[in-house]
C-alpha positions as CSV (number, residue, x, y, z in Angstrom):
1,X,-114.6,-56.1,10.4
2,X,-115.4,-57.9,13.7
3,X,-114.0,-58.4,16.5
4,X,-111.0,-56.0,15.1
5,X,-108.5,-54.7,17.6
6,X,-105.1,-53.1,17.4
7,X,-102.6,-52.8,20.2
8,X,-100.4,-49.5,19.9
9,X,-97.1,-48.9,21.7
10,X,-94.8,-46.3,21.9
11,X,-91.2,-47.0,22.7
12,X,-87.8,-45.8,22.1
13,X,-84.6,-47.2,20.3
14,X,-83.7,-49.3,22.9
15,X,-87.2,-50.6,23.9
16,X,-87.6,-51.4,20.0
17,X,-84.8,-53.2,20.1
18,X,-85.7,-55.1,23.0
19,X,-88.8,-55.6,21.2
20,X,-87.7,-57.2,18.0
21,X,-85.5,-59.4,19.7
22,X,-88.5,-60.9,22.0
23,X,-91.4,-60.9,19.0
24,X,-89.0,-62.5,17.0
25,X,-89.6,-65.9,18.6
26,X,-93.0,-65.6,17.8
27,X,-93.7,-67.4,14.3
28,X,-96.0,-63.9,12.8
29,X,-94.7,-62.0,9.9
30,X,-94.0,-58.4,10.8
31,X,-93.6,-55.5,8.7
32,X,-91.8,-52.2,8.6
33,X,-93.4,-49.0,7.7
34,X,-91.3,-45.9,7.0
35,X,-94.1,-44.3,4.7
36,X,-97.5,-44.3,5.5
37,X,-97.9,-44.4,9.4
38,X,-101.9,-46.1,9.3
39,X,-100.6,-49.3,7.0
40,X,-99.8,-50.9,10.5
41,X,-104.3,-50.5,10.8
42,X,-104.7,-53.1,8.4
43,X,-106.5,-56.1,9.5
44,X,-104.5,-58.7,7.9
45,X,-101.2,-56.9,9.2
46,X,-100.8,-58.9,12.7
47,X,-97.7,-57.1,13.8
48,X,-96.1,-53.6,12.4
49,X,-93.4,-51.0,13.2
50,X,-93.8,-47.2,12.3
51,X,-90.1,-45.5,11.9
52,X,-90.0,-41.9,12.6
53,X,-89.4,-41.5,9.1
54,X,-92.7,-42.7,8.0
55,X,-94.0,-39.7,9.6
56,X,-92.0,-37.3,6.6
57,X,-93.5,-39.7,4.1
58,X,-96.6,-39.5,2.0
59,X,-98.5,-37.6,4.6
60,X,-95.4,-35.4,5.1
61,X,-97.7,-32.3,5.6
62,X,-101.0,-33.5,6.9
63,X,-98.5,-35.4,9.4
64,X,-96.7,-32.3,10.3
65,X,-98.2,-32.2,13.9
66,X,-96.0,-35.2,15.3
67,X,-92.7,-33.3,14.1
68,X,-93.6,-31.4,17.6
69,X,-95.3,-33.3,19.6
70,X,-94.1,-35.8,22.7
71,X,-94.3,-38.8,20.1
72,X,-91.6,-37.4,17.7
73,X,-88.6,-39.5,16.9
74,X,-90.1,-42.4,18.8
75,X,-91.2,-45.7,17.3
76,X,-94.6,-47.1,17.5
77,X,-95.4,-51.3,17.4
78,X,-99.2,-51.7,16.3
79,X,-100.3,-55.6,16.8
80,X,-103.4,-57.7,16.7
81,X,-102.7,-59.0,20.1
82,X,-101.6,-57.8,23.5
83,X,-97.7,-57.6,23.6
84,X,-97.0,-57.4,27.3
85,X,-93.4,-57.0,27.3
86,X,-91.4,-55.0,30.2
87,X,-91.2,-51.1,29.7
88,X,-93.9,-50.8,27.2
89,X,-96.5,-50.4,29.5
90,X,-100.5,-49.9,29.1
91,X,-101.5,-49.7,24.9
92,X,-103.6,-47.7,23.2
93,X,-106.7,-49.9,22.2
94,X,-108.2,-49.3,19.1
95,X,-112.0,-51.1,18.2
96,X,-114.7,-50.8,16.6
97,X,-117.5,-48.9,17.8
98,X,-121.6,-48.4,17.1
99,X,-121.4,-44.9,18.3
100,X,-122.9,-41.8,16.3
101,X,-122.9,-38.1,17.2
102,X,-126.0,-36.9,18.2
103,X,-124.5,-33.5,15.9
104,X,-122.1,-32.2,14.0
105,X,-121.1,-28.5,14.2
106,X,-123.0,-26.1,11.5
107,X,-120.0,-24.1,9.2
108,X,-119.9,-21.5,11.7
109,X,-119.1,-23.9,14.8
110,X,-116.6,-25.4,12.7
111,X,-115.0,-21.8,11.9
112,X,-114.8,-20.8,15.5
113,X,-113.4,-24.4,16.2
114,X,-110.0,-23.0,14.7
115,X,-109.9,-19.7,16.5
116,X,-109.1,-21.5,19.9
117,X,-106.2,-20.6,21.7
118,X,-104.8,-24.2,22.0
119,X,-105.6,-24.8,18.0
120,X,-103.6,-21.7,17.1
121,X,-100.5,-22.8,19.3
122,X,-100.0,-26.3,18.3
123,X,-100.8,-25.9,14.7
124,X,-97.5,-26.5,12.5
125,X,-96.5,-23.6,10.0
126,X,-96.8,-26.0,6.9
127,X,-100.1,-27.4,8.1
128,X,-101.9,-24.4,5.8
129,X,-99.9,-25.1,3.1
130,X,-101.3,-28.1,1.0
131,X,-99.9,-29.0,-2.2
132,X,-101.5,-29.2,-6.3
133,X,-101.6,-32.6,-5.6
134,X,-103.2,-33.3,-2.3
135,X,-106.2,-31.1,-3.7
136,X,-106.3,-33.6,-6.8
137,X,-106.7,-36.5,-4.6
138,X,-109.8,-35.1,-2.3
139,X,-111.5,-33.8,-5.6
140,X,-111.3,-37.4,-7.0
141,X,-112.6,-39.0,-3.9
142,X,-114.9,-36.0,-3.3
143,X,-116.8,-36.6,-6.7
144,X,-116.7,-40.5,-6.6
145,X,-118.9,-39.9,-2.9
146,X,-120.7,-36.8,-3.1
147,X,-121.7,-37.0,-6.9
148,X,-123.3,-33.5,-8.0
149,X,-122.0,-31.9,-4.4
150,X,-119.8,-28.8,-5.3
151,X,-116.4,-29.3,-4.3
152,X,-114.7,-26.8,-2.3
153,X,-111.6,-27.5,-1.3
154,X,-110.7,-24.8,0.8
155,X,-113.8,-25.9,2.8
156,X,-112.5,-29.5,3.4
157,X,-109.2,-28.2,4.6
158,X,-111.3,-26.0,7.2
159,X,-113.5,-28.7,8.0
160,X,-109.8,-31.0,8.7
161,X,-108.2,-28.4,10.9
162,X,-111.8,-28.1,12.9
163,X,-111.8,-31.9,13.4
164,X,-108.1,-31.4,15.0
165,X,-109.1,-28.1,17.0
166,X,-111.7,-30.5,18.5
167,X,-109.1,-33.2,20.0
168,X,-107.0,-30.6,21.7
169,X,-109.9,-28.0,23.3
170,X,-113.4,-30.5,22.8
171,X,-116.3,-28.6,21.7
172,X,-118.0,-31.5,20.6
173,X,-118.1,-34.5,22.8
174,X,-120.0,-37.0,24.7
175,X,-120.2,-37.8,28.4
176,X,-119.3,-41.1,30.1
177,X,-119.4,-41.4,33.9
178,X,-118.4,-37.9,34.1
179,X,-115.9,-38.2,31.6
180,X,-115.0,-35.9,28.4
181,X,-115.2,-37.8,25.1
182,X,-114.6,-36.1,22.1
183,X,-115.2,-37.6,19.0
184,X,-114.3,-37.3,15.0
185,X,-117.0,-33.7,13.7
186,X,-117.4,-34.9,9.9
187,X,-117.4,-37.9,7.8
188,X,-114.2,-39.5,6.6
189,X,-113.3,-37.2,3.7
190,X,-113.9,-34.0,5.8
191,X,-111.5,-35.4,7.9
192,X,-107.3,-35.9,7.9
193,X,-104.8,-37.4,9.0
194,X,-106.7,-39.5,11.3
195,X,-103.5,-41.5,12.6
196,X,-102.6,-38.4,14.1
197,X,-105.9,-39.6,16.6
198,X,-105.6,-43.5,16.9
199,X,-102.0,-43.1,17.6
200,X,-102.3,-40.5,20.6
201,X,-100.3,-37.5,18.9
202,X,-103.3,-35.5,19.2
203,X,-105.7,-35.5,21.3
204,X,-103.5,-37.6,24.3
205,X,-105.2,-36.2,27.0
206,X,-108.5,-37.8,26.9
207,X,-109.2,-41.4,27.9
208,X,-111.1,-42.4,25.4
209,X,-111.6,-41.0,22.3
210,X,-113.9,-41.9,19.0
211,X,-111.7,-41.4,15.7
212,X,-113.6,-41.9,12.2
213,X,-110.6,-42.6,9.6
214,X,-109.3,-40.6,6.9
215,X,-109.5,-41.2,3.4
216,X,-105.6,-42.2,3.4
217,X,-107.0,-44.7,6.6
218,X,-109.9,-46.0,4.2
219,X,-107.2,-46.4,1.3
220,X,-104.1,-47.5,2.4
221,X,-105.4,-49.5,5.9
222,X,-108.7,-50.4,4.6
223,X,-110.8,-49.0,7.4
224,X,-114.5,-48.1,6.7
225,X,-115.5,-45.2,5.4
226,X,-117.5,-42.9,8.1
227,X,-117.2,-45.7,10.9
228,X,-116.4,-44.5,14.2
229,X,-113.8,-46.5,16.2
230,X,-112.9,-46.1,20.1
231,X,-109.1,-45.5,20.4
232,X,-108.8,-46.1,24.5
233,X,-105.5,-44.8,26.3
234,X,-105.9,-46.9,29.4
235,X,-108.5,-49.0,30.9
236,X,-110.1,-46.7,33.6
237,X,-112.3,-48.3,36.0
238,X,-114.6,-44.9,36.0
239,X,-115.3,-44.9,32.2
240,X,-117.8,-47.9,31.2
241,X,-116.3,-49.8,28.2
242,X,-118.7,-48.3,25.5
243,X,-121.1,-46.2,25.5
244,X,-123.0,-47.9,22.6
């Protein structure tokens, strides 16, 4: 996956439209997505549109966090090059990045994660509510990675709501220049809903961020398991590119 790189705007109806109408002179194939938001991550996709619709898809619950955020009934455009058009101004910048965590929190860190005030106020009401068949899919992924590894899936779901705690009140972050950096607190099938990161609905605040993809993000965009990528909001002259 080198040199990978994916340009995310935000815009509404009218900007869209304005959109379409401009990219359509360009000779690349687009695609619509009005299921499964982290498609537009794939490599080979070089331009892609995320309805608001695709937010009440397959990921209807794990999604449930854009239903209130400043994102909702917006339309993103995620392409493999800079767009540059009027009103959409600065992207979010998504690459690849060496970086590791010098820790991750012990199961008592990641319980007190949850308990924090701004965790407990954003959190939607069906977020705790997970579904027969969403536990189904983390067992089978669970036991094709962690082999004799008991699975516990009430433990995984903890772990996922932790890993969202820690984008909206960091506990567990770097430093650049000064500069909070929060990052992903477990491995990509003790996290969820990792879109919910690389495209800015949680976790907007911060600069710079480093995001380690879902399992749906492994599956459906083809992302690496466990690999850390630096989702950027704006190129700040105080924050050094990378910290690797």
């Amino acid at each position: 996956m080198s040199e990978y790189k994916k340009y995310c705007y935000w815009l509404d109806s009218n900007s869209l439209k304005k959109a379409r109408e401009s990219l359509k002179k360009i000779d690349i194939e687009s695609i619509d997505e009005d299921r499964i938001p982290c498609r537009v991550l794939r490599t080979s996709m070089e331009i892609g549109y995320v309805a608001p619709a695709a937010w009440e898809g397959f990921c209807k619950r794990r999604t449930s966090w854009h239903r209130k955020s400043q994102k909702a009934r917006k339309f993103l455009i995620v392409s493999s090059f800079p767009v540059g058009l009027p009103d959409f101004g600065n992207p979010i910048i998504i690459t690849e990045s060496n970086f590791r965590p010098d820790k991750f929190p012990t199961h008592e860190e990641i319980a007190q994660l949850i308990q924090t005030e701004e965790y407990q106020r954003e959190k939607p009401p069906e977020w705790d509510k997970p579904d027969p068949l969403e536990k189904d899919f983390y067992q089978r992924w669970f036991e094709r990675q962690q082999g004799k590894e008991p699975f516990d899936f009430d433990q995984i779901l903890l772990s996922h709501s932790a890993n969202h705690a820690n984008f909206l009140d960091p506990k567990f972050f770097v430093t650049l220049n000064g500069a909070k950096v929060p990052y992903s607190i477990a491995d990509s099938i003790h996290v969820c809903s990792s879109c919910l990161e690389f495209f800015n609905i949680l976790g907007n605040q911060w600069p710079v961020k480093y995001v380690v993809p879902c399992i749906g993000a492994v599956k459906f965009a083809g992302l690496p398991m466990n690999h850390y990528f630096e989702v950027r909001a704006y190129r700040d002259k105080n924050i050094n590119k990378s910290s690797d």
